[in-house]
N, C-alpha and C positions, 0 to 999 in steps of 0.2 A: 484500369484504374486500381483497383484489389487485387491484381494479380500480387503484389510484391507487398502490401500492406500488413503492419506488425501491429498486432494489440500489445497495448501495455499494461503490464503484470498489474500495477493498480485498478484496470480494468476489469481484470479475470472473474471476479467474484460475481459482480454485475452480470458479466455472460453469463454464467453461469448458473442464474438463478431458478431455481425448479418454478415449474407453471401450476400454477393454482387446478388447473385444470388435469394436468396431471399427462399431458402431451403435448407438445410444440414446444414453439418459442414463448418463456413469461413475457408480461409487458413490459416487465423491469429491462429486461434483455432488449426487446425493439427497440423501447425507446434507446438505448446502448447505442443499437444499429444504426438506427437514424440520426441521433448526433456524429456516429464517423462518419456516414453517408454523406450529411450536409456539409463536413469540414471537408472532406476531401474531393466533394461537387462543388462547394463553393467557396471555398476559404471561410468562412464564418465558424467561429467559435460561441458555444453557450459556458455563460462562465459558473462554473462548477465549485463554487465555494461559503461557507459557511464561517460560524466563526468559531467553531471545532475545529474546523480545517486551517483556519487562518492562525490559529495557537498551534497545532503541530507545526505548521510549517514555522512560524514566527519561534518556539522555544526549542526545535529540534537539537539545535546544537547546545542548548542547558541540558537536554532529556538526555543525550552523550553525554556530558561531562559528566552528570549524575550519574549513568550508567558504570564510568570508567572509574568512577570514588568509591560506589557500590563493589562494584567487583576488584579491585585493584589490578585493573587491567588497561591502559591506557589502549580506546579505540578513539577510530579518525574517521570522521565523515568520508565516505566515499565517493568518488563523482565520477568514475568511470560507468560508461552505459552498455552493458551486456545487449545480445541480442542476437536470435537465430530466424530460422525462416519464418517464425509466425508469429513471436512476441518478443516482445524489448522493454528493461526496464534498467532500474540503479539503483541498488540495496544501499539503507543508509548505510551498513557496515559490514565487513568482510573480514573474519578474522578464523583463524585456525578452524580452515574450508568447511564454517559455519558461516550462514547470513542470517544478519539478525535484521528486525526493522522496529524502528525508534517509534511507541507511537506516545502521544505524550496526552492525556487522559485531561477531559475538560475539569472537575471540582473531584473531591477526596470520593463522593460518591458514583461516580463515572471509572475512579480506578478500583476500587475494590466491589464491582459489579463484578469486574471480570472474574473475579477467583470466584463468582455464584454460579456461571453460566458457563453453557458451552460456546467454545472458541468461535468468532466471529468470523463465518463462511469466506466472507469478502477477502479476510484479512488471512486467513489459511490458501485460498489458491492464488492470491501475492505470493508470499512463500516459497511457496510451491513452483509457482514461476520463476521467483529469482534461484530456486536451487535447480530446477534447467538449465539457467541459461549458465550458472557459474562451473567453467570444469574442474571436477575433482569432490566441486562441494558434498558434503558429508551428511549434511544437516541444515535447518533453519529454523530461528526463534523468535518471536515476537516480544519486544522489551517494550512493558510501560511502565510510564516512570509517572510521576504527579512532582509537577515543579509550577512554579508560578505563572497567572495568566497575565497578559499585558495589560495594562490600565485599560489600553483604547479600547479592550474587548470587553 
């Protein structure tokens, strides 16, 4: 059943998380394990969403546009799906074999945390992932942008 199973680059970070303890698997990581185990033992999905997540997903294609006014470079959401023996993902963007990913920051104080702290584990071995799987790639960036939240959120 795992013989042929692809983690996906959104996921990596998650796996990836050092153990409290300072050996094994973190619990962050099980629980990881145990959500693919049960989807792909039973077809059941746990729904994985927030409403951070539901504004990137919802304003991604403003956080492009924004991005492409920003820089005077017009990009285009990407929707091809990379993928090698062990993970698979879809960079939001692919441009001069750079991948960048859109993340689109919940209020002004969400995006200007990030220039305080160091870069968000999660969100670096994403990255990471999509520049494996893309060939030639060069590089990969992380673009936040702060654009507006939907009323409903």
């Amino acid at each position: 059943m795992f013989d042929t199973y692809k983690f996906h680059c959104s996921s990596l970070g998650t796996l990836m998380t050092d153990p409290r303890s300072g050996s094994g698997l973190s619990e962050t990581c099980k629980k990881e394990l145990l959500k693919i185990w049960i989807k792909q033992k039973y077809g059941r999905t746990k729904p994985d969403t927030n409403k951070y997540i539901e504004k990137g997903l919802a304003q991604e294609e403003e956080g492009i546009s924004l991005y492409s006014r920003a820089t005077g470079t017009f990009f285009k959401k990407n929707v091809e799906v990379f993928e090698n023996d062990f993970i698979i993902g879809t960079p939001d963007l692919i441009h001069s074999n750079v991948v960048r990913d859109i993340k689109c920051s919940w209020n002004i104080f969400t995006f200007f945390e990030v220039f305080t702290g160091p870069i968000n584990k999660g969100y670096d071995f994403q990255i990471n992932g999509y520049w494996d799987l893309i060939p030639g790639c060069q590089g990969g960036k992380l673009v936040y942008t702060l654009v507006n939240t939907p009323y409903e959120l």
